[in-house]
C-alpha positions in Angstrom: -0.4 -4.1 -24.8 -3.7 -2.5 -24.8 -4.6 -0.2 -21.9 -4.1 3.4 -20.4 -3.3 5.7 -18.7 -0.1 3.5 -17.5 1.7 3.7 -14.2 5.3 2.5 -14.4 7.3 0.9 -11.5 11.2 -0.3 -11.0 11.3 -3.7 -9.2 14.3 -4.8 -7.4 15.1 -7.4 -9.8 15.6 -5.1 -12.3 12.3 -5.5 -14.3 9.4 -3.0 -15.1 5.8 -3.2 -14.1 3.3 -1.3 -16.1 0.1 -1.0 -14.1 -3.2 0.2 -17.0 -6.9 0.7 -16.9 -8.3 -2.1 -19.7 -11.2 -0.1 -21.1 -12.9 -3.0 -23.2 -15.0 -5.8 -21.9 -14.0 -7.2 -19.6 -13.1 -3.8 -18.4 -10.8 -3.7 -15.0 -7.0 -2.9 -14.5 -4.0 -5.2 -15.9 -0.4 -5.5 -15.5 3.0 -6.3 -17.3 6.5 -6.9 -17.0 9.1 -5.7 -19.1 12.8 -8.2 -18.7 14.3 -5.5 -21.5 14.1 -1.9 -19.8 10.4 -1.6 -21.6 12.1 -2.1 -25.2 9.2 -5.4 -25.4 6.4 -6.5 -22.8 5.6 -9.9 -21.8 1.8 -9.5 -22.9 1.7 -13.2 -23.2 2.0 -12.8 -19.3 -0.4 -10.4 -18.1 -1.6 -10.3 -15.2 -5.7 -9.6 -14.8 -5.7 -7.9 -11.5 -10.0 -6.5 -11.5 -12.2 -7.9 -15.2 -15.0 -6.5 -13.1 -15.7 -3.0 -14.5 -18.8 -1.4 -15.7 -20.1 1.7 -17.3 -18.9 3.8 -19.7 -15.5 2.4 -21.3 -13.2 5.1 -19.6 -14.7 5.1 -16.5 -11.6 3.2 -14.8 -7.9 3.4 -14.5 -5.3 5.8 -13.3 -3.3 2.9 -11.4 -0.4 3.3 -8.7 1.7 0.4 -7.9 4.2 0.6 -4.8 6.4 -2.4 -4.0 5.9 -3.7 -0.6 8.9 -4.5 1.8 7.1 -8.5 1.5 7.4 -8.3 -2.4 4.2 -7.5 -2.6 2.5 -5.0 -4.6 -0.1 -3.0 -4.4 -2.3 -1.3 -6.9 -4.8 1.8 -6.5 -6.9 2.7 -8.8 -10.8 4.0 -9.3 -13.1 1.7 -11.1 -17.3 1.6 -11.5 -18.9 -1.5 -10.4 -22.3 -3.3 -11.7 -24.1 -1.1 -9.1 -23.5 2.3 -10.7 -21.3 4.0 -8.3 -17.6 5.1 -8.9 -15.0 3.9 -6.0 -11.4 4.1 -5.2 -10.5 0.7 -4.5 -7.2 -1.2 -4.1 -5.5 -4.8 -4.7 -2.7 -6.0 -3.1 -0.9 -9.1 -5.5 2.1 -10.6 -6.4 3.7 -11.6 -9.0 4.4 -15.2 -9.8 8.6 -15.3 -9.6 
């Protein structure tokens, strides 16, 4: 798994979501689940949650994910967009059960 800084979460079916700033092209923020207790990662799964990042390569990241009480998640994070400027932004997601 490629991607920092990381932001771990416990879901309630005992797996692990790691939340990470992808800093290469496409730059935006990812996510992965851990079955194991984060021994392995299911890479082969991730999930691509922004590939729409700009700028300088570490100019994005520093996820939170909270668990919603409708399974959701959602994810914060700061990321720079095509027009220059640096914003906090937020997606809300699921993950395919």
């Amino acid at each position: 798994m490629y991607g920092h800084p990381a932001n771990l979460l416990n879901l309630s079916d005992g797996k692990i979501l790691c939340t990470y700033g992808y800093r290469m092209p496409p730059m935006g923020i990812r996510a992965c689940l851990s079955i194991d207790n984060g021994k392995t990662w299911q890479i082969e799964n991730e999930y691509i949650l922004r590939a729409d990042g700009q700028g300088s390569p570490g100019n994005l990241g520093y996820p939170i994910s909270v668990l919603l009480s409708d399974d959701s998640i959602f994810t914060i994070y700061y990321i720079t967009l095509e027009d220059g400027i640096t914003y906090i932004a937020g997606t809300k997601w699921q993950i395919e059960r």
